[in-house]
LUMDREN-442594 format. One record per residue (C-alpha): residue in three letters; x, y, z. Coordinates in pm, 1 decimal. Layout:
% LUMDREN-442594
SITE type        x        y        z
SITE  ALA        X        Y        Z
...
% end
This chain:
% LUMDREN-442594
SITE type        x        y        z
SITE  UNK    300.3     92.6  -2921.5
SITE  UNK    449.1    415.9  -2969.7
SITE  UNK    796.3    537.3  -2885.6
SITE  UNK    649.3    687.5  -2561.6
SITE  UNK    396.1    480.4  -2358.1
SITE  UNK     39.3    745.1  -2364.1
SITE  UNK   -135.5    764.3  -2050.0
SITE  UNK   -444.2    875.3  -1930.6
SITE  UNK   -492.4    946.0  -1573.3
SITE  UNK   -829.9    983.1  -1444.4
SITE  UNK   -928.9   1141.4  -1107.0
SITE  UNK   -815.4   1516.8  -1043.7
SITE  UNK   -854.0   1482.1   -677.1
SITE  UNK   -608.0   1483.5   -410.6
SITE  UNK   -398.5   1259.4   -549.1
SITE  UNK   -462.1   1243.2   -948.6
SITE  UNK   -220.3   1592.3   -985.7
SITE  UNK     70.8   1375.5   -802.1
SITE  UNK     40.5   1151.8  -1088.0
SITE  UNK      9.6   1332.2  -1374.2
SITE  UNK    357.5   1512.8  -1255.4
SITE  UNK    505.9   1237.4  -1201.6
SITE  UNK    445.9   1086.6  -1515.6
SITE  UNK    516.4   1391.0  -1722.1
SITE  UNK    855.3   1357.9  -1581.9
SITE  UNK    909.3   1094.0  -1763.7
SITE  UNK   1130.3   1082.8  -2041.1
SITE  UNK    923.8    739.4  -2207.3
SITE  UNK    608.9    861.6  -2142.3
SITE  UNK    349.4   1101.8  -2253.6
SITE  UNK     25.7   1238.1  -2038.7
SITE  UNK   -187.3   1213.9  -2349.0
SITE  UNK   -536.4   1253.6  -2127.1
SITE  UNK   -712.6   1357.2  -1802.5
SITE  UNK  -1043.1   1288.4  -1694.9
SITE  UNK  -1204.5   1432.3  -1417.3
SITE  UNK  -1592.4   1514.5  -1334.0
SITE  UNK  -1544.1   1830.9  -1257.3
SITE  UNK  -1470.2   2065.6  -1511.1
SITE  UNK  -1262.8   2320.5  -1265.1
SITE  UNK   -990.1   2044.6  -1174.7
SITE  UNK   -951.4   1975.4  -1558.5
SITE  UNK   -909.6   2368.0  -1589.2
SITE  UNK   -615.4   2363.3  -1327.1
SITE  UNK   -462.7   2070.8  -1517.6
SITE  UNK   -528.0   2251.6  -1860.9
SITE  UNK   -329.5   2559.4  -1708.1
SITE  UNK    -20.7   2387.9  -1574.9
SITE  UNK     -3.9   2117.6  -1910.2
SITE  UNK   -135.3   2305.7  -2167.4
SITE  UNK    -71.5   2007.5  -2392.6
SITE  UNK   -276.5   1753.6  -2254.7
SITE  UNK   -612.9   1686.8  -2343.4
SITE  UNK   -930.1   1714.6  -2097.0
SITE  UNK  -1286.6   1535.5  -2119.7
SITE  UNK  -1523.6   1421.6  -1835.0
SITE  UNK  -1621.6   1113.6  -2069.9
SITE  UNK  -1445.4    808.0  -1955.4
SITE  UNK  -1564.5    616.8  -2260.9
SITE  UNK  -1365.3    863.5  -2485.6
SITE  UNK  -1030.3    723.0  -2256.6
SITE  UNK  -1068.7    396.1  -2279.7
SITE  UNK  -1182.9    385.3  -2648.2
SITE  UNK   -904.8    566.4  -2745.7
SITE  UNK   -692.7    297.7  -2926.5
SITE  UNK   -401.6    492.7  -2948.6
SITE  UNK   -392.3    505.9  -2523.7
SITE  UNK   -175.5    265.9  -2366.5
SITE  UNK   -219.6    274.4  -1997.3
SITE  UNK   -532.9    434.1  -1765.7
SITE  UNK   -392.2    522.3  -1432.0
SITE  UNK   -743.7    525.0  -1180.7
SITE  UNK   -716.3    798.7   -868.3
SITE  UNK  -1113.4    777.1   -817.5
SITE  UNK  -1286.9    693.7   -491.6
SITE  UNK  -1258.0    312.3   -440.7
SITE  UNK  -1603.0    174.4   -498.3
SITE  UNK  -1548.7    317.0   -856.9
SITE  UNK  -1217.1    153.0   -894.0
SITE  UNK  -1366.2   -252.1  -1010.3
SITE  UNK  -1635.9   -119.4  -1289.0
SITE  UNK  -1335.0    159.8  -1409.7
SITE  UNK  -1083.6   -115.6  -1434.7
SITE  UNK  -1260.2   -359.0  -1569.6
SITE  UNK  -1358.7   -159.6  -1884.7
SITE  UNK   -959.4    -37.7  -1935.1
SITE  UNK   -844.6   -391.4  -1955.3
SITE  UNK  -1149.8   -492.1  -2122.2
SITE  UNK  -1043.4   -241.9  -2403.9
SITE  UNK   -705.5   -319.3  -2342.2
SITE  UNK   -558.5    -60.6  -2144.1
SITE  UNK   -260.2   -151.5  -1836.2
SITE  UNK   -415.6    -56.2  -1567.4
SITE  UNK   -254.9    126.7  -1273.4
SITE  UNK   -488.1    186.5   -959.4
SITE  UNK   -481.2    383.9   -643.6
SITE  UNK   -458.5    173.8   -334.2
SITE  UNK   -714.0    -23.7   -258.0
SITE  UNK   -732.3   -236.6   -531.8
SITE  UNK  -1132.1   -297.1   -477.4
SITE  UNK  -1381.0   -250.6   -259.0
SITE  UNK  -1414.4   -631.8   -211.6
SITE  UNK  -1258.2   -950.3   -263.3
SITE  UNK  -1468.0  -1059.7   -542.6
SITE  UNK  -1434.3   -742.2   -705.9
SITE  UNK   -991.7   -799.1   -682.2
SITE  UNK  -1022.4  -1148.9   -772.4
SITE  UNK  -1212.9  -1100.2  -1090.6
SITE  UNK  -1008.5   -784.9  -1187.7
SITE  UNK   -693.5  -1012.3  -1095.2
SITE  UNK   -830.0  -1289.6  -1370.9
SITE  UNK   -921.4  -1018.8  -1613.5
SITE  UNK   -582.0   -851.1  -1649.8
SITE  UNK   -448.4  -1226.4  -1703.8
SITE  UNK   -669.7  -1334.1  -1959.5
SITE  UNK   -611.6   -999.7  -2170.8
SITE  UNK   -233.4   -993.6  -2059.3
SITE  UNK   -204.9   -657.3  -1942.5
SITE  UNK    -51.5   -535.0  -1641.7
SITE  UNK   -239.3   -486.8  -1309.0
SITE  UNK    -42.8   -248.0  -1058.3
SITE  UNK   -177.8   -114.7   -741.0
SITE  UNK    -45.0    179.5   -606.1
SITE  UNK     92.1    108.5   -282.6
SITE  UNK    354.8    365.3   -268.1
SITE  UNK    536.2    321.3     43.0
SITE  UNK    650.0      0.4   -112.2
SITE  UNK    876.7    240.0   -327.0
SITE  UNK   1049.3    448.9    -41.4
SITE  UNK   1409.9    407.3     11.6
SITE  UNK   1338.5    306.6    363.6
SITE  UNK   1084.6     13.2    318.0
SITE  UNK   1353.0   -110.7     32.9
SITE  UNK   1634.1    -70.0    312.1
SITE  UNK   1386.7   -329.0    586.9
SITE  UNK   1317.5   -568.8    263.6
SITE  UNK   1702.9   -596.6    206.9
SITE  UNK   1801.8   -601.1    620.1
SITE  UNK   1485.6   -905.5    669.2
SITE  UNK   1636.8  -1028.9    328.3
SITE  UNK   1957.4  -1093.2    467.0
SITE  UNK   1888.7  -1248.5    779.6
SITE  UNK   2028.1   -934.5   1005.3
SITE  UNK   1703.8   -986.8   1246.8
SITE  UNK   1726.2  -1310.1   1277.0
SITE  UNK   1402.9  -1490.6   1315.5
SITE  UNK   1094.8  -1235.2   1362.4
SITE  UNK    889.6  -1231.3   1640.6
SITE  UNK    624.7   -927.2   1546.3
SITE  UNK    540.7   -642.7   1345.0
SITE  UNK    342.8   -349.9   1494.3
SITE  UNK    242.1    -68.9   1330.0
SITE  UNK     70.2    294.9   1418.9
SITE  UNK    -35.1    502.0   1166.6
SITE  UNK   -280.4    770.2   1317.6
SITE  UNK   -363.9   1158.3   1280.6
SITE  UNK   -653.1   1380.2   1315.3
SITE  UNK   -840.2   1308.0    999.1
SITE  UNK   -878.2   1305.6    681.8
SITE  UNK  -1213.5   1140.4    653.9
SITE  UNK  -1331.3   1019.5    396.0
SITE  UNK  -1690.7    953.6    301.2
SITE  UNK  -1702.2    658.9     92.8
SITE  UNK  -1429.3    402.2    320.1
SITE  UNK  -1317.9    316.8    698.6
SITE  UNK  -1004.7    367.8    814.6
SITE  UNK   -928.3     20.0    811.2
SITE  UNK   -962.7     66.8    411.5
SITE  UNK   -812.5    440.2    404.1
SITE  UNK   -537.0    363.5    649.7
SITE  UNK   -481.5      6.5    699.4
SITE  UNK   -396.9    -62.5    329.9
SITE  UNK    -43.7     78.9    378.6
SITE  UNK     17.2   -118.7    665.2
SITE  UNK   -107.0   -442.4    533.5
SITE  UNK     70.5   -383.7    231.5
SITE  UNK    429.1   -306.1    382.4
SITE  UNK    347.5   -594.2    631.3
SITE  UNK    308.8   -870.5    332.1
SITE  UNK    600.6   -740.9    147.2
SITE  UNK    848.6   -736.4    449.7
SITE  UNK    738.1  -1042.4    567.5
SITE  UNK    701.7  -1202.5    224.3
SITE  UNK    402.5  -1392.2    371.3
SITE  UNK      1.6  -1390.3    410.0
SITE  UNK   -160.5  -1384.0    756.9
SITE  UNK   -365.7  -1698.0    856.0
SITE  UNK   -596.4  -1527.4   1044.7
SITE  UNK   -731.8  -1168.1   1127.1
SITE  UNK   -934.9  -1035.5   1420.3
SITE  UNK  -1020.5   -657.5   1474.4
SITE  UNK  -1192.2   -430.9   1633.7
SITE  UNK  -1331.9    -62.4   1558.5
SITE  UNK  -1580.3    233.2   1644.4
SITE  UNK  -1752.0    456.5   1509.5
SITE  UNK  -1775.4    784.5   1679.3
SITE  UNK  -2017.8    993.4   1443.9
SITE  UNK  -2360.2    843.0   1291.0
SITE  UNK  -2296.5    954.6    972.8
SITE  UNK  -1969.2    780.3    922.2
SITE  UNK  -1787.7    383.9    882.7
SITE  UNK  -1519.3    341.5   1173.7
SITE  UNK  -1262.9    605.1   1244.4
SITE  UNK  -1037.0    433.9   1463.6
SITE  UNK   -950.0     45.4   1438.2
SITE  UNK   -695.9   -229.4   1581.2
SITE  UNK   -648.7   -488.2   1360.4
SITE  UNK   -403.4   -814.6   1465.6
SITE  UNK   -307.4  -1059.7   1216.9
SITE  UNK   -202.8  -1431.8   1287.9
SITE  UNK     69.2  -1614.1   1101.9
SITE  UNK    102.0  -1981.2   1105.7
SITE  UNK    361.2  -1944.1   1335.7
SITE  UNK    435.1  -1734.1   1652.4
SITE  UNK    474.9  -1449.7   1407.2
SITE  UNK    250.5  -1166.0   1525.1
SITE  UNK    126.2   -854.0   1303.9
SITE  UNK    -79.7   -552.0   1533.6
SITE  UNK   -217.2   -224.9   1283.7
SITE  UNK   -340.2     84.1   1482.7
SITE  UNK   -557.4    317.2   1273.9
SITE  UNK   -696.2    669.7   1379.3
SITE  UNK   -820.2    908.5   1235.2
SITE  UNK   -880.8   1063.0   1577.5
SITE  UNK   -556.0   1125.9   1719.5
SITE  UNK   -386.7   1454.2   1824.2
SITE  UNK   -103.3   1394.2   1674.4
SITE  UNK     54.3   1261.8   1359.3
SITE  UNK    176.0    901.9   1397.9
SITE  UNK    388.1    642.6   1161.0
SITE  UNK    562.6    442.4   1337.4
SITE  UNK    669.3     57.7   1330.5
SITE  UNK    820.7   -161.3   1507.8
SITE  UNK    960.7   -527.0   1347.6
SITE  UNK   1160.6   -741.5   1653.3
SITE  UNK   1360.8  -1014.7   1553.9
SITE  UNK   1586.8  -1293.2   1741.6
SITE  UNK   1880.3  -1108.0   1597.7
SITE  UNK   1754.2   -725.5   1610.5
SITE  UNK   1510.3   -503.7   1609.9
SITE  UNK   1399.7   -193.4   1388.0
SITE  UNK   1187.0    121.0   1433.0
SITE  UNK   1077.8    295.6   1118.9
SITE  UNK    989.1    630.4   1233.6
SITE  UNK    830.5    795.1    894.6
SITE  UNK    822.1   1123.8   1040.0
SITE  UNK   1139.8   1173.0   1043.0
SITE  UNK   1313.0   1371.6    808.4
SITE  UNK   1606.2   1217.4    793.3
SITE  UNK   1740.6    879.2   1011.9
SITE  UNK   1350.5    710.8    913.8
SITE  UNK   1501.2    400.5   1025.7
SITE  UNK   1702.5    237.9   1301.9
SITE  UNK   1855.3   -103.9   1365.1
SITE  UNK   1902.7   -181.5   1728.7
SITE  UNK   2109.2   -427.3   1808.6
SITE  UNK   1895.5   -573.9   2130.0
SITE  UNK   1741.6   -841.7   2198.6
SITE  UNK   1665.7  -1125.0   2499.9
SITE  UNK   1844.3  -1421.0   2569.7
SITE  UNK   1721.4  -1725.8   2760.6
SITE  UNK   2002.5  -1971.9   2889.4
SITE  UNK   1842.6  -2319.2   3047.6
SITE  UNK   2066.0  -2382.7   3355.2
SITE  UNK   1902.2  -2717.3   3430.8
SITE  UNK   1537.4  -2904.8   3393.8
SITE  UNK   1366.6  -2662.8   3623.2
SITE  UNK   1187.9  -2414.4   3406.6
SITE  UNK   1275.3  -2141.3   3703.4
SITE  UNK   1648.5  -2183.8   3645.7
SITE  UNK   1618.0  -2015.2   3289.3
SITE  UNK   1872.7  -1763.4   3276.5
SITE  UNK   1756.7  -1409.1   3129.4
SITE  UNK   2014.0  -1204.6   2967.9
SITE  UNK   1902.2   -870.8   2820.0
SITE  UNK   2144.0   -736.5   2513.1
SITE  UNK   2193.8   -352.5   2483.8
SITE  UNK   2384.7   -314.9   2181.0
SITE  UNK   2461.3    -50.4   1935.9
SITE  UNK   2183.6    146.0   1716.7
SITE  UNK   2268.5    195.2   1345.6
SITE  UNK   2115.4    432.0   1097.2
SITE  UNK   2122.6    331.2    754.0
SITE  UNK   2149.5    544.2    460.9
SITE  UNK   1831.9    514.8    228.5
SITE  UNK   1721.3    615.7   -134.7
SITE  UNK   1583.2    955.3   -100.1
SITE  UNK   1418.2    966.6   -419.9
SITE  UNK   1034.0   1058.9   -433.7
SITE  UNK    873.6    733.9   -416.9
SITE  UNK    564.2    755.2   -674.4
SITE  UNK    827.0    861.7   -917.8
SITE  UNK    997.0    551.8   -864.0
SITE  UNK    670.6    376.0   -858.6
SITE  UNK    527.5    510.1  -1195.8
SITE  UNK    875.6    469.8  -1377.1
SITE  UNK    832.7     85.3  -1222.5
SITE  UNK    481.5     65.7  -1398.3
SITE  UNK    662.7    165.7  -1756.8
SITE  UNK    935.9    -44.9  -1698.4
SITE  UNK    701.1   -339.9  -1680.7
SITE  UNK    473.4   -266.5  -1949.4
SITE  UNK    781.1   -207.5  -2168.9
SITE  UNK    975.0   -505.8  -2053.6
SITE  UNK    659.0   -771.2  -1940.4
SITE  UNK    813.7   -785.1  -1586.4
SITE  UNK    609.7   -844.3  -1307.1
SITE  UNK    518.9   -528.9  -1077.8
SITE  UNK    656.4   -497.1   -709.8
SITE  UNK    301.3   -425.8   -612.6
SITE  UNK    110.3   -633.9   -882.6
SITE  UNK   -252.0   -713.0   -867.5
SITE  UNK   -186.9  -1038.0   -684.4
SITE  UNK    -34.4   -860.9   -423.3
SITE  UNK   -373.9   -612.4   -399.2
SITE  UNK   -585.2   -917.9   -411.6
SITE  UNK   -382.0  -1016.9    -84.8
SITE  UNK   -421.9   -685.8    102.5
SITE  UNK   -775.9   -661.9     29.1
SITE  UNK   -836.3  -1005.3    163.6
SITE  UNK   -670.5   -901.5    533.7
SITE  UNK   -886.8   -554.0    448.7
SITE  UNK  -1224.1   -769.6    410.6
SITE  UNK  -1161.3   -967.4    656.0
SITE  UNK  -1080.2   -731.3    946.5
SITE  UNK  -1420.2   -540.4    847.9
SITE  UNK  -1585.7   -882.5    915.2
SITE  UNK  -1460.1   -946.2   1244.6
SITE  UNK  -1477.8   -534.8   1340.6
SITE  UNK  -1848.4   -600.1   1269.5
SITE  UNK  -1832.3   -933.6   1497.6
SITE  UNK  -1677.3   -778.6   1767.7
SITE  UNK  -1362.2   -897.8   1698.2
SITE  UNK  -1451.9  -1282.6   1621.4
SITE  UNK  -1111.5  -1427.5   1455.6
SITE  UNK  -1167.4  -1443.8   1083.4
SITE  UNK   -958.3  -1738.4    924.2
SITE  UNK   -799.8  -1667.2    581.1
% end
């Protein structure tokens, strides 16, 4: 390798741009190439990094031997027969959230990456924020106590997208932040969804997720609401914690509240219910831009062989909850066992 990891980032959408910024940034690495279909989006690129070379032939990319990493921002069912050829040719491979379209498709992609030992990331970037780091460290620690549920809202009026539901568009994040915090996998999943226009998948979707315990996890989805939503809400024995992401500033909360039960005798209507109304504390987060932090992670592990926060393992799992809410949305909300 060279003294700068080269990358290649493919997909000048919405969200291919973010990365190639964020990547220039870098002081190890160097934006070598950008692919892109469409020849005007390459031209925009061309203009802002004059440097950086522009093709609409994957091929060239990946048979490029002198091209370390492929970083994918393409629609999603493109995202399996794109990857696959990188780490075929030996590329790391760093891919916009979802991992697949399907769990075959993440499983196999999962095996590939550890039969030609390169790394698999999945970009899941509000694993990266300061405040989800601030709720892994506070669950870390014990200061909730045991949990009792995570719900989360995450709705606005659009963007639709023609190729994926809103469980897939939406729901990812969710799932994703769900898994980490809770540094567990859902037993089962059961969902529901409609579809409000004939030409697209479901637009708005409630998805619960069983643990194998009295754990509970709720995802609300919409891309029909009047208003911008992102909101959770993770209750514990100990406290509880709403993670407002609209906010500008105080994202997140700690309230010190909670229910009490005290058993007076054998009769069950002698139980004792004391409500606590404690303080609320705002804690000071990392305010750095997350996908910076997030591509700077992906160098860090192909230079050092560490394993990524959000590693292909990790995609494999949110796909899985993805999959199998679709499933039950389609069986009007049978529970789907994991």
């Amino acid at each position: 390798m060279n003294d700068k990891v080269r990358v290649a980032v493919v997909g000048c959408g919405y969200w291919g741009p973010n990365m190639v910024r964020n990547f220039s940034e870098l002081d190890r690495v160097e934006v070598a190439v950008v692919c892109d279909l469409r020849q005007n989006r390459l031209e925009a690129i061309q203009r802002r990094y004059p440097s950086v070379f522009t093709t609409i032939e994957f091929a060239r990319v990946v048979e490029d031997p002198t091209i370390d990493a492929v970083v994918l921002t393409t629609p999603v069912a493109t995202h399996y027969p794109l990857a696959k050829q990188a780490i075929t040719c030996g590329k790391h491979v760093f891919v916009e959230k979802p991992l697949t379209a399907s769990l075959t498709e993440a499983e196999d992609l999962v095996k590939l990456a550890r039969l030609h030992g390169r790394v698999l990331m999945v970009d899941h970037t509000f694993l990266y924020t300061g405040a989800v780091q601030k709720l892994k460290e506070l669950i870390a620690r014990g200061e909730l106590g045991d949990l009792y549920y995570f719900d989360s809202v995450r709705v606005n009026l659009g963007i639709f997208q023609p190729d994926v539901s809103v469980v897939w568009d939406l729901a990812a994040h969710d799932i994703s932040i769900m898994t980490y915090l809770l540094d567990r996998n859902p037993v089962a999943v059961s969902a529901t969804g409609a579809t409000h226009f004939k030409w697209q998948t479901e637009d708005i979707a409630y998805i619960t997720t069983m643990f194998d315990d009295s754990l509970l996890g709720h995802v609300h989805v919409s891309w029909l609401s009047p208003v911008k939503i992102r909101q959770m809400l993770i209750a514990g024995s100990k406290r509880m914690i709403v993670y407002n992401d609209n906010e500008p500033s105080e994202k997140v909360k700690v309230y010190d509240r909670g229910v009490n039960f005290t058993d007076t005798s054998d009769a069950l209507y002698d139980l004792l219910v004391n409500y606590r109304i404690g303080d609320v504390h705002i804690p000071r987060l990392d305010t750095r831009e997350a996908l910076h932090v997030e591509c700077e992670h992906f160098i860090d592990c192909i230079l050092t062989g560490q394993r990524p926060l959000s590693d292909g393992e990790s995609g494999l799992g949110v796909v899985r909850v993805l999959e199998a809410a679709q499933h039950s949305i389609h069986n009007q909300g049978k529970v789907v066992y994991l």
